[in-house]
N, C-alpha and C positions, 0 to 999 in steps of 0.2 A: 165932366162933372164927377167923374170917378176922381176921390179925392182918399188920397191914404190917411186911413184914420189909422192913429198909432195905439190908441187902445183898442184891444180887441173884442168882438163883440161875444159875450159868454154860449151862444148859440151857432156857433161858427168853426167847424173842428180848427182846430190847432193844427198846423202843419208841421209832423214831426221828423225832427234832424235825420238828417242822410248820415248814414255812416256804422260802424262799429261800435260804437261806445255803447251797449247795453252791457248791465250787468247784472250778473245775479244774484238775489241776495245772498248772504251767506249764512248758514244754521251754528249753531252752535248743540251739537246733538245731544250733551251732556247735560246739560241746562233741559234740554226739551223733555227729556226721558226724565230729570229728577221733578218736574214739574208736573207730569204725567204720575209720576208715582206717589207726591204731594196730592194731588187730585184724587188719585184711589183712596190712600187712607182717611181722607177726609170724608169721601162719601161711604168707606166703609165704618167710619165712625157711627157718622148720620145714623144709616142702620142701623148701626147697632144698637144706640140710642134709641133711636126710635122704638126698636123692637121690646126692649125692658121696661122705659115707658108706658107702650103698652100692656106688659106684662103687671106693670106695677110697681116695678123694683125701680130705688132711687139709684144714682151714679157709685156710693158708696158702696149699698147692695151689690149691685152689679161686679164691684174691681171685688168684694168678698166670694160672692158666686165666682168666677174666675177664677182667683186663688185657690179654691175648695176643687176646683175643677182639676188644676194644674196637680195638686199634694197626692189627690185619689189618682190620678194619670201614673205618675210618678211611684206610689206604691204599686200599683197594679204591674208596672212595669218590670219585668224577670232582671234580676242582676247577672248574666251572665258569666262572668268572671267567677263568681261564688259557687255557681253550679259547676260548673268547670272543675275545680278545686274539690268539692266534694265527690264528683264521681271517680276522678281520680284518686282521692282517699280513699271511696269504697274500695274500686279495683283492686287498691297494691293492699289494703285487708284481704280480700278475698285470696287477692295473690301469695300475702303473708301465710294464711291460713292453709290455705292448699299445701305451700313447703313446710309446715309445720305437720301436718298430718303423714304426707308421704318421706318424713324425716323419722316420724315416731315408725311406721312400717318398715321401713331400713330398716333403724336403731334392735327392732325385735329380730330381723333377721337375720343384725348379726349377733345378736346371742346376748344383747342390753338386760339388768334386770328392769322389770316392771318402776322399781320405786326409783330407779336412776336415771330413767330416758328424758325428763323434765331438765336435766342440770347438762344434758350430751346435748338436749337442742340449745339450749344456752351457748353454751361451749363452742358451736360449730359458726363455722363460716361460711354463713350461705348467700355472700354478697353474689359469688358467680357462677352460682345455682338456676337464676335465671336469666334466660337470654330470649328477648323477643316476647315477651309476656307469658314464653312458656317454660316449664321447670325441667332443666337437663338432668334427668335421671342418673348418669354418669359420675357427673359430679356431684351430685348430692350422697350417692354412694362413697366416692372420695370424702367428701367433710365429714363422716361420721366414721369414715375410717380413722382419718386422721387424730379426729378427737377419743377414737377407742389405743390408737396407738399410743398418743400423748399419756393416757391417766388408762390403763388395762383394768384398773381397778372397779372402771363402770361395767365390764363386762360381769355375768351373773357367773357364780362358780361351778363348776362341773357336778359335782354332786347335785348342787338345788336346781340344776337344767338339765338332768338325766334323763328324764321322761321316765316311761313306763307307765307303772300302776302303782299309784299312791293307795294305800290301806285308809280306808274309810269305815268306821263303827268295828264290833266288834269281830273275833274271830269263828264267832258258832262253840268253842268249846266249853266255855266255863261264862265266866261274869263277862259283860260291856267292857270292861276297862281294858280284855285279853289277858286275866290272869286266870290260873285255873282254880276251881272252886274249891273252898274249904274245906277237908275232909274230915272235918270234926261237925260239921253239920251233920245229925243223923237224916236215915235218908226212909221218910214214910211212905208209904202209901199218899197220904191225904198233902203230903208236899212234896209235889210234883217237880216244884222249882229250884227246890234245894237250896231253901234262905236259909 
């Protein structure tokens, strides 16, 4: 009475095939991962929405507030490059200025007049003056030689660099001016001075 019934009855497991043939599915992980990343921004939309929303702010507010966000970010943010460039301006000022000064101290000792040393640092060539950010004394003695050699005329004359002692006011004898006093002036008692 056991009679093969060809349809199977849905309560009845299925008797599954002998063999090999499984297989497994296969992913496509690029798809899965862009899908997954579609999924975040959606729901970091959501929030977001949600949160201004609450706040009060419509969608238009919101992309203005962002923008306002992004410009103040953006200011605040240091330019690099710019600072960069200026300290290096400062430095080689500073650096100019240093060989400018220990130029005019040269310049005086070799024997420069005062109103000429302005046209010697001119004149001079102090491109390899410095080496390594610092000032080779050597040579900078060299370029002011050079340029006292070139034009001698910068140097002060022997006479107005003598030294010594310059006469200053008068000489105690007679008038301020050091000439001797009148002698056609009479001479009183009560004029001491001898005007």
């Amino acid at each position: 009475m056991a009679e093969n019934n060809p349809t199977p009855n849905p309560n009845e497991p299925q008797p599954t095939p002998q063999g090999n043939n499984q297989q497994t599915p296969s992913f496509d992980y690029d798809k899965l991962a862009s899908l997954i990343i579609g999924k975040q921004s959606v729901t970091e939309d959501t929030v977001l929405k949600s949160y201004f929303k609450e706040q009060g702010l419509s969608a238009d507010e919101m992309k203005q507030a962002i923008g306002a966000f992004k410009e103040q970010k953006a200011k605040n943010t240091p330019d690099i490059a710019k600072m960069q460039s200026e300290v290096e301006s400062a430095n080689s000022a500073k650096l100019t200025a240093e060989v400018n000064q220990s130029a005019t101290l040269e310049a005086v000792k070799q024997g420069v007049d005062v109103a000429s040393i302005p046209y010697v640092l001119k004149m001079a060539d102090f491109s390899a003056v410095i080496t390594d950010g610092k000032i080779n004394t050597e040579k900078l003695t060299e370029a002011v030689k050079k340029v006292l050699d070139d034009i001698p005329a910068l140097k002060a004359k022997a006479s107005e660099n003598a030294g010594g002692v310059h006469k200053i006011g008068g000489d105690g004898n007679g008038t301020s001016d050091g000439t001797k006093p009148n002698s056609s002036v009479p001479t009183k008692k009560w004029n001491r001075f001898n005007i």
